[in-house]
N, C-alpha and C positions, 0 to 999 in steps of 0.2 A: 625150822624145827622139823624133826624128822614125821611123816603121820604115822597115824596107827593104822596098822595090817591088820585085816579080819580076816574071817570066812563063813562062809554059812553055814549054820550049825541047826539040826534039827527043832521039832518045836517039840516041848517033853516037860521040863520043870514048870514044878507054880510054885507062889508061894513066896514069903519071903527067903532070902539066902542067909545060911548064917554067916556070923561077923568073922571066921577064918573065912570063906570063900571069899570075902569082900574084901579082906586081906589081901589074900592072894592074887584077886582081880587086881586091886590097885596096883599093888606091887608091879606087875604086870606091865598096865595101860602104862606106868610113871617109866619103867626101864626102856618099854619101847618108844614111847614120847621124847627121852632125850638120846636115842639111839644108838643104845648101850645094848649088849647081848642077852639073850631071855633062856641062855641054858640051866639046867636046874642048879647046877653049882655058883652062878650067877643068881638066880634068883635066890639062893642060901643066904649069899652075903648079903644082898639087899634084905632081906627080912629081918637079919639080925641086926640090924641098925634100928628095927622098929621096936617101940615100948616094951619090957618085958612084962607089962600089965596086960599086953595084947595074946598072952600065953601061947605062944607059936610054937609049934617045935622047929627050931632048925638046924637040925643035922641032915645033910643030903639025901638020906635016906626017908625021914619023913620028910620032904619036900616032893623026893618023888613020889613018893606015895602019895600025896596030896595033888599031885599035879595029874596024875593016872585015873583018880578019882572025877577031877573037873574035867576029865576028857570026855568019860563015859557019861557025866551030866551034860554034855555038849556045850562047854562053855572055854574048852581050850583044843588046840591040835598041836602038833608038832609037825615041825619040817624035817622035812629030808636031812638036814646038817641037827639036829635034834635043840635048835631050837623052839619056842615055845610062843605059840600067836594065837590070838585071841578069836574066836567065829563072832558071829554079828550079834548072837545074843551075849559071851559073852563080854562083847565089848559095850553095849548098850548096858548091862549093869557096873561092870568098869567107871565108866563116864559120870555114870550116877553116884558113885561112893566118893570118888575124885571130887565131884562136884559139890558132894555136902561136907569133904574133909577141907578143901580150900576155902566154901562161905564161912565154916565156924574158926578158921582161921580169922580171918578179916574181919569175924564178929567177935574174937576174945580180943583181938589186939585195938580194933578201931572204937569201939563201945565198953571193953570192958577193961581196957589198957594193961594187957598182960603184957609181959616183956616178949620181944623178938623170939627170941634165943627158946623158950618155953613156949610159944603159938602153934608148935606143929606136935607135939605131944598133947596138949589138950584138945588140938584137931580130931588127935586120933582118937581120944575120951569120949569127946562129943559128936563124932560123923556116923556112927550107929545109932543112933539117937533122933536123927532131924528126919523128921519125918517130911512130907510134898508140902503141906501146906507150911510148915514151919519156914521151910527152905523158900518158901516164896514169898514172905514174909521177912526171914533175915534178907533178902534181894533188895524188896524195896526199902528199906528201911536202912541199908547200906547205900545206895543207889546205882544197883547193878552194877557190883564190880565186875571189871573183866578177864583179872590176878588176883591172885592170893598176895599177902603181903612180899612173898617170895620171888614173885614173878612167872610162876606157873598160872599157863591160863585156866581159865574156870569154863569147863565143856558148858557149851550151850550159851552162852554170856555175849558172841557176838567179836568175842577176840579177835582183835586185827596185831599179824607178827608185823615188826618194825619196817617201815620203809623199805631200807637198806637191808632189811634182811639180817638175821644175827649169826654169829658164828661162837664155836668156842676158843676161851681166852689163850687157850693151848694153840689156837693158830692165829693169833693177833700178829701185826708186825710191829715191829720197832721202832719207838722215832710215832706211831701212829698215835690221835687219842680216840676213847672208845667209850661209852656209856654201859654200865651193866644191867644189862635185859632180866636174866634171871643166875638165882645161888641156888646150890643143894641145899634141902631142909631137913632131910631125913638122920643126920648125924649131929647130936649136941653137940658134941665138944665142936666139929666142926664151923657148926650154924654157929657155935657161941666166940669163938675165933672170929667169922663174916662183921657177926654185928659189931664185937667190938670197933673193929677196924672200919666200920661205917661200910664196908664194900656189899651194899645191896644193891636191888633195882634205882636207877636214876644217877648213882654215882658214875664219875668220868674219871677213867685213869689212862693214864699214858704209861705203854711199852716199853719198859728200861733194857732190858735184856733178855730172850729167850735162849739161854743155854743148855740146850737137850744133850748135850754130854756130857751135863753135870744134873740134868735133873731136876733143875729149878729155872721156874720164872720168875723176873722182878718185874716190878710195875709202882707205878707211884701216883699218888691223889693225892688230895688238898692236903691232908695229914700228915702225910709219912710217905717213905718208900717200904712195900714191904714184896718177900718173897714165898712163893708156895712152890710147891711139889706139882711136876707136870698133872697127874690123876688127879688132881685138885682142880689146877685149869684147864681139864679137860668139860668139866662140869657149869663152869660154869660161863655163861653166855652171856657176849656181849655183842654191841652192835656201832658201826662206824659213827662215830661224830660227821659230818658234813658241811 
């Protein structure tokens, strides 16, 4: 897993953040975590995958304007190549929102048995909401997960990545078999595609073909064989059987 890049960033804001910056933070820590690009036109399209309950604007225009804003609060910088990285504080509130959007995952689906495919939208309902002592409370009371149901780890939780190391399924080989570490959550239709097809964390498939001059990978599990689109298995991550 790729980490998160900081830097340090003045000391200034109090108070709490409101729920666009937290937005935006997540947004953020989650692109650079699976080591995907953090330009604003990037971070457009990831935000428009998120809730439209979440009232984001995203057209590039307000993103950058919103990202210009977290500068001058000292809570983002930009690189040289105009990406987009996070300073220390704000990746310390980052980590924080991350971490209360993956425990109330694991706490609609484990305790309150919402379906799959719906846990990451009511994540995002309820991670404004969880207050510290709540958040330490749904911990034990789950017994300290260290994913989300998705296989995103949960900052702070003690996550150890896989032995072997994971990679993504876009670079798997053929003929190999592999267990899935982690799926994307942020897209229904997508997430609702994963579950069907059972292809979550724990499931094993094997390699059928990766034909990058058509586009698509095949792979096959207990189930089925089935095929996605490279930018599909780019996302998601698995790790060698042994």
């Amino acid at each position: 897993m790729v980490g998160i890049r900081s830097t340090k960033a003045p000391v200034g804001q109090t108070g709490r953040i409101t729920e666009t910056t937290e937005n935006y933070l997540s947004s953020i820590y989650k692109l650079i975590e699976e080591g995907l690009r953090t330009s604003p036109a990037q971070i457009a399209e990831y935000i428009k995958l998120l809730p439209k309950a979440e009232g984001l604007g995203t057209s590039l225009s307000s993103v950058v304007a919103m990202l210009r804003r977290l500068q001058k609060e000292g809570l983002v910088n930009f690189t040289s190549t105009k990406e987009t990285e996070l300073t220390e504080k704000g990746n310390s509130l980052a980590e924080d929102i991350v971490r209360r959007h993956r425990l109330a995952e694991c706490m609609v689906v484990s305790l309150l048995g919402v379906e799959l495919h719906l846990a990451c939208v009511e994540g995002h309902r309820l991670e404004h909401a969880i207050t510290p002592n709540l958040q330490r409370k749904i911990q034990t009371v789950l017994g300290n997960p260290t994913t989300c149901p998705f296989g995103g780890p949960i900052p702070g939780s003690g996550y150890r990545p896989p032995v072997n190391g994971s990679m993504a399924l876009a670079l798997g080989s053929v003929g190999l078999d592999y267990v899935v570490e982690r799926v994307p959550e942020e897209d229904p239709a997508l997430l609702q595609f994963l579950v069907d097809r059972k292809i979550l964390p724990g499931a094993k498939l094997n390699i059928v073909d990766a034909g990058r001059y058509r586009g698509v990978l095949v792979f096959s599990t207990n189930n089925e064989e089935i095929a996605i689109g490279f930018k599909v298995a780019e996302r998601i991550l698995i790790s060698l059987i042994s």
